[in-house]
C-alpha positions as CSV (number, residue, x, y, z in Angstrom):
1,X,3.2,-15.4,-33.4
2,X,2.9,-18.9,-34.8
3,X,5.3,-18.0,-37.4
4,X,8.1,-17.0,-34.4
5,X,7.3,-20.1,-32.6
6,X,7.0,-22.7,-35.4
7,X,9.3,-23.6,-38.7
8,X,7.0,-26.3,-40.5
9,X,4.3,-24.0,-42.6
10,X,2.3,-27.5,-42.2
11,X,2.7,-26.6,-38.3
12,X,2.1,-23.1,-38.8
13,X,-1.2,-23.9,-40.8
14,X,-2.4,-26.4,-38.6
15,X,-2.4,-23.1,-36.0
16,X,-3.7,-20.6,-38.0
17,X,-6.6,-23.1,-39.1
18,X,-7.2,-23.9,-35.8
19,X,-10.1,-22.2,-33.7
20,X,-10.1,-19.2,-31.8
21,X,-6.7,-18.2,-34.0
22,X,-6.7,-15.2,-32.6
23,X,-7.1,-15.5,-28.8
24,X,-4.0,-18.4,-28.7
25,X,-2.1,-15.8,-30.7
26,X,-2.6,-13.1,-27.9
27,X,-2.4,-15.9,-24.9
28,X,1.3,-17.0,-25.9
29,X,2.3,-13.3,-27.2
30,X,1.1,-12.6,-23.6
31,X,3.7,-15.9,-22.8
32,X,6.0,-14.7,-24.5
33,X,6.6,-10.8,-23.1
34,X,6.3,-12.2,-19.8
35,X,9.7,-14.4,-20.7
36,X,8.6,-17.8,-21.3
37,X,11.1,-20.0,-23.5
38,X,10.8,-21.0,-26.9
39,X,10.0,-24.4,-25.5
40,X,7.4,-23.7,-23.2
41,X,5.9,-21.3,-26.3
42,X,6.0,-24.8,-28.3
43,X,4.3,-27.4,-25.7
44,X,1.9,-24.1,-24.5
45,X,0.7,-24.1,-28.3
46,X,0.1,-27.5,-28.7
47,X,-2.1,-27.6,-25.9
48,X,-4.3,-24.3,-25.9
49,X,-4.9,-25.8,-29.6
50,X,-5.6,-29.1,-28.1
51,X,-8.4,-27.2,-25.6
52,X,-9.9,-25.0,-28.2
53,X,-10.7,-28.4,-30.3
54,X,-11.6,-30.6,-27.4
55,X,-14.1,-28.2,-25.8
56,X,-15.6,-26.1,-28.8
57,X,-15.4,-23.0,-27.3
58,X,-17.3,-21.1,-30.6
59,X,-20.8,-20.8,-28.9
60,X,-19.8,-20.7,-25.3
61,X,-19.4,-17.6,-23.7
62,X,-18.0,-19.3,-20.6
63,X,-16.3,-22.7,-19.3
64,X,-16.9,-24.1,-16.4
65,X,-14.3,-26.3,-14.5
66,X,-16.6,-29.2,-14.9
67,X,-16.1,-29.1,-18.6
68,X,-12.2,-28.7,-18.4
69,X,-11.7,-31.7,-16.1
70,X,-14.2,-33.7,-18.6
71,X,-12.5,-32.8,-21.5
72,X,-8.8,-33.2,-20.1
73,X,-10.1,-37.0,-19.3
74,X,-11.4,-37.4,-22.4
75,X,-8.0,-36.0,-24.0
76,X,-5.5,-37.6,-22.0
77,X,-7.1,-41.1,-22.8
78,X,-7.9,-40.2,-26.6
79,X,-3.8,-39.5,-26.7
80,X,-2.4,-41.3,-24.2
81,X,-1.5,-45.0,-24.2
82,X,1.5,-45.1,-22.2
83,X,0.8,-45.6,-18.1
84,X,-1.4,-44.4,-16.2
85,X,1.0,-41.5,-14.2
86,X,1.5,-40.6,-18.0
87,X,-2.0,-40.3,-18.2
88,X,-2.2,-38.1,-15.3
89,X,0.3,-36.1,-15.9
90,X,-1.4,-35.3,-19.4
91,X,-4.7,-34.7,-18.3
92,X,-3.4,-32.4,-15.1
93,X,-1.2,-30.4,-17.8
94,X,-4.4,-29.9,-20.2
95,X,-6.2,-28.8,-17.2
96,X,-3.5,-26.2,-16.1
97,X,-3.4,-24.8,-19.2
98,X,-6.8,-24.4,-20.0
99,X,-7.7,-22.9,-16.8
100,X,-4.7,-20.4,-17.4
101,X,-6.0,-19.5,-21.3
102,X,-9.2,-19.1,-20.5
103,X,-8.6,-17.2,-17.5
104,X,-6.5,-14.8,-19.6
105,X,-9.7,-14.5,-21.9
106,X,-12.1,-14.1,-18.9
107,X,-14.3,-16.7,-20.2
108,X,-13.8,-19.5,-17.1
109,X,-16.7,-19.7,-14.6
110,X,-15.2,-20.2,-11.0
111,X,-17.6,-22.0,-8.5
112,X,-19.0,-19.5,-6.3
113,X,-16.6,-19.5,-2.9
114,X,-18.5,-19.7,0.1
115,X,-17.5,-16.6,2.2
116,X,-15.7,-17.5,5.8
117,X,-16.9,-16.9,8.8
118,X,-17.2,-13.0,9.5
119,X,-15.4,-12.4,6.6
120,X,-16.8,-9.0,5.9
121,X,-15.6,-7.9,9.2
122,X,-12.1,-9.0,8.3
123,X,-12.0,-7.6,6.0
124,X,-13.8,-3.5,7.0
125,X,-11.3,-4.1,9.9
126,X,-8.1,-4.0,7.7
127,X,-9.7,-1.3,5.5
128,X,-9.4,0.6,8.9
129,X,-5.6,-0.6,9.4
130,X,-5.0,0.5,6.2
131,X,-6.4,4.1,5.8
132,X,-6.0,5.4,9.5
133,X,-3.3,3.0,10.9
134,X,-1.1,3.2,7.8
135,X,0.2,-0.2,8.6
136,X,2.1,-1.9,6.0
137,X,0.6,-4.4,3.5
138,X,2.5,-7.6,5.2
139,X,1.2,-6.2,8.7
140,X,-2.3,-6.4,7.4
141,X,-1.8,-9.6,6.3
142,X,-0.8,-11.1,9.6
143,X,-3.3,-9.0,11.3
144,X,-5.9,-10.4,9.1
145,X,-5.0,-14.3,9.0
146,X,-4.7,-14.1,12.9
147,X,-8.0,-13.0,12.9
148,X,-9.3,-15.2,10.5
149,X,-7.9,-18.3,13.0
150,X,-9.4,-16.6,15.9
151,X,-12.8,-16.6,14.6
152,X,-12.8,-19.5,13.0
153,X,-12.0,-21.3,16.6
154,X,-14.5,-19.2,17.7
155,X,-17.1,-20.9,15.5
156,X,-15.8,-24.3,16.0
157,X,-16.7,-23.6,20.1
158,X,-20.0,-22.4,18.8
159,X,-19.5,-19.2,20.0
160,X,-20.1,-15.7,18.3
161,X,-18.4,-12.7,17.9
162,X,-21.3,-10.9,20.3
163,X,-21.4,-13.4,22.3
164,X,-17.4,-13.9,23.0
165,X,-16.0,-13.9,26.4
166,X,-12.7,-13.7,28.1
167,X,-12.6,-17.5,28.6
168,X,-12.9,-18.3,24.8
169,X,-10.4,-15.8,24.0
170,X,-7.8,-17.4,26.6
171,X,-9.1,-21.2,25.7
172,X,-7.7,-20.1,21.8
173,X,-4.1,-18.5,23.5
174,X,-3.8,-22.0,25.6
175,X,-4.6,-23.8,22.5
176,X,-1.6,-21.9,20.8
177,X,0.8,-22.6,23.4
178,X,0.2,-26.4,23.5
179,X,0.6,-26.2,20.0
180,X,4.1,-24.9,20.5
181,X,3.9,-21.6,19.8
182,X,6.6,-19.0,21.5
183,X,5.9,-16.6,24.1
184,X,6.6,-13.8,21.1
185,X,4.1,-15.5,18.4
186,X,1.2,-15.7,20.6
187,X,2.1,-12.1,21.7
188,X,1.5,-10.8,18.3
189,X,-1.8,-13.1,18.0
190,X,-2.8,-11.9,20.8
191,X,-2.3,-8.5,19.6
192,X,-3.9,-8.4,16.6
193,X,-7.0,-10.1,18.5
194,X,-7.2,-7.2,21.3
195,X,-6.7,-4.9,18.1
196,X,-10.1,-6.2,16.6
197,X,-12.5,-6.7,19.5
198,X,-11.0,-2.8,20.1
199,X,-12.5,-1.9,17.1
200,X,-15.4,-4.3,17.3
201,X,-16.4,-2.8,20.9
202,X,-16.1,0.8,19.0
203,X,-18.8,-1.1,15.9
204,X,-20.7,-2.8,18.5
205,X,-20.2,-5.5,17.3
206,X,-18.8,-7.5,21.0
207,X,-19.0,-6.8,24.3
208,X,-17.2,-3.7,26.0
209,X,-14.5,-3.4,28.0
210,X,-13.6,-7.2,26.3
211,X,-10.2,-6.1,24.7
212,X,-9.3,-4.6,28.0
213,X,-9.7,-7.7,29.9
214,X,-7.2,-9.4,27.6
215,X,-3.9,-10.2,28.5
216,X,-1.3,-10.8,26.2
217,X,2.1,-12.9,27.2
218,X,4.4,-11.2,28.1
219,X,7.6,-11.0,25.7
220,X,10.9,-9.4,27.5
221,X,12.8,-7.5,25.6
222,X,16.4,-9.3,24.3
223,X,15.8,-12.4,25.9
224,X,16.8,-14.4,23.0
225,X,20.2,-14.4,21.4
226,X,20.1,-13.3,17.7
227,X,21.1,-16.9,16.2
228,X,23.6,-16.0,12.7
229,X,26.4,-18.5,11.7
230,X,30.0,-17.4,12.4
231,X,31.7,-15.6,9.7
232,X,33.7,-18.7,8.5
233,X,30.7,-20.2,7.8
234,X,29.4,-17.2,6.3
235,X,32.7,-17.3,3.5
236,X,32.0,-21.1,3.1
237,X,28.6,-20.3,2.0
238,X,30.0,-17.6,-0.4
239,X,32.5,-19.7,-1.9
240,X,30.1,-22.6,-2.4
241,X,28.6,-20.2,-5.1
242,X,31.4,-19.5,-7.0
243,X,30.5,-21.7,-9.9
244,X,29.1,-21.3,-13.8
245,X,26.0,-22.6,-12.5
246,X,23.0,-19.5,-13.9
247,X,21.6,-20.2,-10.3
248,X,24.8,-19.8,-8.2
249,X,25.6,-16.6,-9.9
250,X,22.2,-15.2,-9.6
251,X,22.0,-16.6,-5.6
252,X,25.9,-15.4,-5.0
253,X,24.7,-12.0,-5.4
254,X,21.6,-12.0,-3.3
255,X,23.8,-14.0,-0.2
256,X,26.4,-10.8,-0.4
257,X,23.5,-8.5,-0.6
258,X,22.2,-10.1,2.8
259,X,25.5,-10.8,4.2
260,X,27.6,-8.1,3.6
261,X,24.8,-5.4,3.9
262,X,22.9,-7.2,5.9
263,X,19.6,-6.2,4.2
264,X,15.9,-7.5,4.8
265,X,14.3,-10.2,2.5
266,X,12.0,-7.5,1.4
267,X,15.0,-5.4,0.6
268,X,16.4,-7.8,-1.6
269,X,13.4,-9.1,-2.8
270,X,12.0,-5.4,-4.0
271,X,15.0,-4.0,-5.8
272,X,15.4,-2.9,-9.0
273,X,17.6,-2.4,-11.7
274,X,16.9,1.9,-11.4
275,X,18.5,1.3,-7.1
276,X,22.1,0.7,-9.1
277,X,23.4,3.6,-9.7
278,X,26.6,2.2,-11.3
279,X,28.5,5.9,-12.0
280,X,28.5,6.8,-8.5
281,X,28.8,2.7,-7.4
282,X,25.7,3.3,-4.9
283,X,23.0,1.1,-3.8
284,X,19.5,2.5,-2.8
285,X,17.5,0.9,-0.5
286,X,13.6,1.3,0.0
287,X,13.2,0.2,3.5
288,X,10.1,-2.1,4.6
289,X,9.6,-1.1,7.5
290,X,10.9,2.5,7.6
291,X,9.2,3.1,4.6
292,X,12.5,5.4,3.9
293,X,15.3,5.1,1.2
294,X,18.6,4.4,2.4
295,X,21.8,4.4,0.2
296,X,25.3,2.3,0.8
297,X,28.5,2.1,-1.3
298,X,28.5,-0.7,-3.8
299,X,31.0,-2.9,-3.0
300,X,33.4,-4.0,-5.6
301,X,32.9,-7.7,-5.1
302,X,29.2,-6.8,-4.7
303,X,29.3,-5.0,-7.6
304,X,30.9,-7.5,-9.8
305,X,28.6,-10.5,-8.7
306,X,25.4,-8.4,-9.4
307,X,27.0,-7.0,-13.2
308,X,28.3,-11.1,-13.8
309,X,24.4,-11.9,-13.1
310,X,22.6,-9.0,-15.5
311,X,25.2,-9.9,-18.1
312,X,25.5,-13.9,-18.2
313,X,22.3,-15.3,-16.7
314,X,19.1,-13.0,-16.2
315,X,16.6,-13.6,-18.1
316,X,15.4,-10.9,-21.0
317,X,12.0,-9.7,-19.8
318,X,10.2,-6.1,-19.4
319,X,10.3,-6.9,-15.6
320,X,12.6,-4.1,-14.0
321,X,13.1,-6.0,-10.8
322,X,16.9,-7.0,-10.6
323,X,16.4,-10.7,-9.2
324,X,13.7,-12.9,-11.1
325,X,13.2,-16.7,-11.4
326,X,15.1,-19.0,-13.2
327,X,12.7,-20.9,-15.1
328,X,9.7,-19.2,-17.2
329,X,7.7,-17.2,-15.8
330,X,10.6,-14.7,-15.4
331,X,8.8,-13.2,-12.2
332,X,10.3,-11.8,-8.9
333,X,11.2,-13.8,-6.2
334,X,9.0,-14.5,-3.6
335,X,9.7,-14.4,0.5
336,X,9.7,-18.2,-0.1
337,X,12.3,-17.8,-2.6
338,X,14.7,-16.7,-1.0
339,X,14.0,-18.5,2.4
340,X,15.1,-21.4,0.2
341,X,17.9,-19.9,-1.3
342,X,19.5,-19.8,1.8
343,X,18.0,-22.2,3.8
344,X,18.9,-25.3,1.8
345,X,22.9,-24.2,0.8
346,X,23.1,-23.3,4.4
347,X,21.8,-27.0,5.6
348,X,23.9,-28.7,2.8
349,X,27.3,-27.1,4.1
350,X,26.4,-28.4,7.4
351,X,26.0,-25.2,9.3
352,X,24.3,-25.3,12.8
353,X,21.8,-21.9,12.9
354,X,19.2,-21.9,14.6
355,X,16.6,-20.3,11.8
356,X,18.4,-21.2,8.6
357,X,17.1,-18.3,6.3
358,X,17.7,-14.9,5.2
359,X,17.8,-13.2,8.3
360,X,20.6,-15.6,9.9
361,X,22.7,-13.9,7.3
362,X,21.8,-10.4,9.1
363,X,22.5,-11.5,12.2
364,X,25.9,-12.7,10.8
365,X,26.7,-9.4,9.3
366,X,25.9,-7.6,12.7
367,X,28.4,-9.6,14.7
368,X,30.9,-9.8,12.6
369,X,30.7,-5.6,12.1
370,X,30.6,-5.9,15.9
371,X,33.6,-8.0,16.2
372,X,35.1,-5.9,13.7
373,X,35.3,-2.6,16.7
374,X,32.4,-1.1,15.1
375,X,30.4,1.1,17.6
376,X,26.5,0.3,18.0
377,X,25.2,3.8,16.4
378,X,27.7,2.3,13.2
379,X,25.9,-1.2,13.4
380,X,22.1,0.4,13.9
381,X,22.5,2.9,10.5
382,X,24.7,0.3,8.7
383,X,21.4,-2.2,9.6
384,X,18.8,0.1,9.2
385,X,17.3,0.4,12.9
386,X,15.3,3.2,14.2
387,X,15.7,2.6,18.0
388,X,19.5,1.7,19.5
389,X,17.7,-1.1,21.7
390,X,17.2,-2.9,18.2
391,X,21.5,-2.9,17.9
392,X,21.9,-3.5,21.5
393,X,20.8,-7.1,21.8
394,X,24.6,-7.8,19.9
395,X,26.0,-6.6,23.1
396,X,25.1,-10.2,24.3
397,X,26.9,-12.3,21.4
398,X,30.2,-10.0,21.7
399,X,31.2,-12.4,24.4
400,X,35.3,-12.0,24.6
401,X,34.4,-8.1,24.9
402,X,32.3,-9.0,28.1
403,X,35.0,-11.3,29.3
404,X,37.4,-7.8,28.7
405,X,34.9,-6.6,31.2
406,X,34.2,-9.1,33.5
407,X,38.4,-9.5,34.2
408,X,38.9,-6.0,34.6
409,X,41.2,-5.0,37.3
410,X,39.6,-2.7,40.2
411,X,42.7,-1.8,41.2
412,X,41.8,-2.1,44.8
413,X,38.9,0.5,44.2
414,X,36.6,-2.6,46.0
């Protein structure tokens, strides 16, 4: 591996020489199949090298943190006589690194975590959401940090989980609402909440008849407007992408994906390379929250921005998911990822929306298919929706269609 990396054989023998030859070698293979770049290889080399001297690892079975941070100090000043940010920046790199090397090697000693709260009832409740609820994986993780913030409130109150009471449980929902909170987030707090004491009455673990006694705020049903830009803004976004920049062509795909199709984050997120079946010039679609496939047409402008980003700019790695980072690691994008993807282009053109992420995009496709004379059974399997109230609410933002309606002559019928 050091031969692949380096070109000096003094380099190359300085590696080899080097203790623990044989675990660096595995740590940047490792590095290297999961699509780091010849550079990072380089500087990554120089500093697992840099660890293995500092801290003697021959003997030690284990490293504690304690000994990285000494060492990096020791390091950082040893090499270092440039400023002091220079110095940090140093020492913080040597620490990241060896914490990642030894990680890989399973020879770092973490400091015991002290559990949270209750955790162990967290955590047996979504063991139950999981294997008889069947909820998904992101569900369960809502569910659980929800709960996790309840209890923890509950502890700063100094109350218990046996001893909770209908009062604490409405002190923690007026706590949410002062802090801002919308009538529909502390609906789903609330729900998850009732959820557990339900299954804590069923454990014994709290009082019964509690999760009964709560009341959740009450959400109605379409009263917000789905917030999307217009579709001029939606082709000012496109064209804004229409550079040689790697990134634009990589994020000019994923906007048509969630523009044109309007698909999910997690739909985007979750592809991968096998869902383009380029013969037939169909997409297939694992929906998250159907948990069924779906399968559209592969638009030819679609089609050509996804090919001009497997052929010019993504990165050469064994990961079959079709939209990875830029920089090394090559892994897939996160939620986050593509929050900001959309979220900062969209506030740099200027474009007033509400939520600036994905889902704006959706909402954008929906009206403009609406505006378009499409029917609401077209809109709800074009989007992906199970129930037609789901389609319905874009009844509200077809406003000249409502005026058609409103002006309508009677005819002298009234």
């Amino acid at each position: 591996m050091f031969e692949q990396i380096f070109t000096r054989q003094s380099t190359i023998r300085r590696h080899r020489q080097g203790p623990l030859a044989e675990e660096r070698r595995r740590y940047l293979a490792f590095k290297a199949e999961g699509g780091a770049t010849w550079g990072t290889l380089c500087t990554t080399a120089d500093y697992i090298l840099a660890v293995a001297n500092r801290l003697a690892l021959g003997d030690k079975t284990t490293i504690s943190l304690e000994a990285i941070e000494a060492a990096a100090n020791s390091w950082a000043r040893s090499s270092c006589k440039n400023p002091s940010a220079t110095f940090r920046g140093r020492r913080r790199a040597f620490r990241s690194v060896a914490c990642s090397w030894l990680g890989f090697l399973g020879r770092l000693t973490l400091p015991p975590r002290e559990p949270e709260p209750y955790e162990h009832l967290v955590q047996e409740f979504a063991q139950y959401m999981a294997k008889e609820r069947g909820f998904s994986p992101r569900t369960i993780a809502w569910y659980s940090w929800c709960i996790k913030d309840f209890l923890n409130r509950l502890v700063a109150q100094g109350k218990t989980v046996a001893g909770v009471d209908v009062k604490s449980v409405e002190d923690v929902f007026s706590w949410l609402g002062r802090k801002g909170y919308t009538r529909r987030g502390i609906q789903t707090y609330a729900q998850a909440v009732r959820a557990f004491l339900r299954y804590g009455e069923e454990r014994g673990w709290c009082a019964l008849g509690l999760a009964a006694a709560i009341v959740v705020p009450r959400a109605f049903r379409q009263e917000r407007l789905p917030s999307g830009p217009s579709w001029a803004d939606v082709q000012r976004l496109l064209a804004s992408v229409e550079t040689k920049d790697p990134k634009d062509i990589r994020d000019r795909a994923i906007l048509l994906l969630l523009a044109v199709y309007g698909f999910r984050v997690d739909e985007v997120r979750q592809l991968q390379l096998e869902d383009i079946d380029w013969q037939r010039e169909l997409i297939l679609i694992r929906a998250s929250k159907q948990r069924r496939a779906r399968v559209y047409p592969l638009s030819q402008s679609t089609g050509n921005a996804i090919l001009h980003y497997l052929r010019e700019v993504r990165p050469r790695t064994k990961d079959r998911t079709l939209f990875l980072r830029m920089k090394s690691p090559h892994r897939s994008l996160g939620v986050g990822g593509l929050w900001s993807i959309v979220g900062r282009r969209v506030r740099r053109l200027g474009i007033v929306v509400q939520h600036p992420g994905p889902h704006c995009l959706r909402h954008a496709c929906a009206a403009h298919l609406l505006a378009q004379g499409l029917s609401f059974k077209e809109i709800g399997d074009h989007l992906g929706h199970r129930s037609p109230d789901s389609t319905r609410i874009y009844a509200k933002v077809d406003l000249a269609s409502l005026r058609e309606v409103g002006n309508f002559d009677l005819g002298g019928l009234l």
